[in-house]
N, C-alpha and C positions, 0 to 999 in steps of 0.2 A: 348838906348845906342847902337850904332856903332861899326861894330867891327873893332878892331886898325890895324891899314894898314902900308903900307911904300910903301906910291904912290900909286898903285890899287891893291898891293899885297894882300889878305885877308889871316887870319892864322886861324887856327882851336880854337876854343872858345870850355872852359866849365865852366860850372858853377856848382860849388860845394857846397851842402847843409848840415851842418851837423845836423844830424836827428836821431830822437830816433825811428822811425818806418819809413817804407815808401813800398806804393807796387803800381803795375801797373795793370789794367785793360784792356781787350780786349772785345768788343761784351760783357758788362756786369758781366766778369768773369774776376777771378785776375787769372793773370798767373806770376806774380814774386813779392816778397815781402822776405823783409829785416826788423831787429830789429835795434839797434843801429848802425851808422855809416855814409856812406855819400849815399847821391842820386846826381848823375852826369849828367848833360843836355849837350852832346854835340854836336856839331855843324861841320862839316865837311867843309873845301872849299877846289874850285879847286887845289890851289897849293900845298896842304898838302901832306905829304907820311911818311916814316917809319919814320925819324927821329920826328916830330910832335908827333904822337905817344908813343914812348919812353920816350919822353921828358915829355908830359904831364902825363903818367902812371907812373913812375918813381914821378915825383916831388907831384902830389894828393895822391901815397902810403904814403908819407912820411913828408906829408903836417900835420904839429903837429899844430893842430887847437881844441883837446880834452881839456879839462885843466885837471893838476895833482892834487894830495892829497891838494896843497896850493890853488887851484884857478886860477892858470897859465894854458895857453896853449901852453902848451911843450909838449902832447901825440899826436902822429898819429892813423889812425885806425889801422896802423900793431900793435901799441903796448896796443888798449886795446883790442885786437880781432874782430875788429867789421865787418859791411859787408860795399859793395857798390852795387848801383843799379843804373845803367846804362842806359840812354835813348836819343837816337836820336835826336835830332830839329836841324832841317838846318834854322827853322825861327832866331837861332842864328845871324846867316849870314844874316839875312834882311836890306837892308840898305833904309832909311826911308828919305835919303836929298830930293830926286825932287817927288813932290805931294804928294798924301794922301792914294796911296797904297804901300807897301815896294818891295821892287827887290829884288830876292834870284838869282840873275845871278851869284854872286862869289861861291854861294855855288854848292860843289861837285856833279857832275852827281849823279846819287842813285847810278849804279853798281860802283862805285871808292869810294863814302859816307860808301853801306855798308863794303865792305871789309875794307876801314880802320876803319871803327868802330869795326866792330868783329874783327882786328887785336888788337885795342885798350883793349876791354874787356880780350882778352887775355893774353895780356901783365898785364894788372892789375892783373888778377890771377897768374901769373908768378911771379909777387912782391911779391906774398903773400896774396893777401888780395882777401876775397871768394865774389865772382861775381854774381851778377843777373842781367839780362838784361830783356829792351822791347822789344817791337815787331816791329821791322826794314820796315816803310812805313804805319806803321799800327796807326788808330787815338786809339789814348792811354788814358785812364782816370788815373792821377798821380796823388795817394794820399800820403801827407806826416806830421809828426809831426816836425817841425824845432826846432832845439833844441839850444833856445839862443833867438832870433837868429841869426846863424853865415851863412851866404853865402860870396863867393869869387868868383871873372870872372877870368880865367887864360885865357892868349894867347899864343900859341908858338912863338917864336921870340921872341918876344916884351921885 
């Protein structure tokens, strides 16, 4: 999957998991883990800034993808307490049209990738909803229990 454009514009992608466990590994050591909630893959490109951010932290706080007492999915993680764990991939932004290896040229330099990431996490915590992140450039082993399963690709813009 391609990330949604308008002309060459690329927009910051995540993908949202929701999960009954999820944690991250570094050098064979977890260093962030979550019980019930979402685990977040996101993807950073050059053109993104504050408002991307806001827009995607705002809209995944409040993204009612839980199901209630009927079986509906009318609950967000604000409203059953749950966490989010948060991890980097700019392979988001890989665009895989010419040959057989993918180009990450849209995606954000690292130093403009991390800070709107760690802006991002912050802003999630700021909704409310308690935050764990990876390890920013670092090769990561993400383990998760998906629960459903439910996954969603969000774009800003789009």
């Amino acid at each position: 999957m391609l990330p949604v454009t308008y002309g060459e514009l690329f927009l910051m992608r995540a993908v949202v998991q929701r999960v009954r466990s999820a944690s991250v590994s570094v050098d064979d050591q977890v260093i962030a883990q979550i019980g019930r909630g979402l685990l977040i893959l996101l993807g950073v490109a050059q053109d993104d800034d504050a408002s991307d951010v806001n827009y995607l932290a705002e809209k995944i706080s409040n993204l009612r993808i839980f199901e209630d007492e009927v079986g509906k999915m009318n609950l967000s993680v604000l409203d059953i307490g749950g966490e989010a764990l948060v991890v980097s991939q700019f392979t988001l932004l890989g665009d895989c049209k010419k040959g057989r290896r993918p180009s990450f040229d849209k995606a954000a330099a690292p130093e403009k990738a991390e800070t709107l990431y760690n802006d991002f996490v912050e802003m999630l915590r700021a909704c409310g909803v308690s935050t764990q992140t990876g390890r920013f450039q670092a090769k990561m082993i993400v383990a998760l229990e998906n629960d459903g399963p439910v996954t969603f690709v969000l774009d800003t813009r789009a």
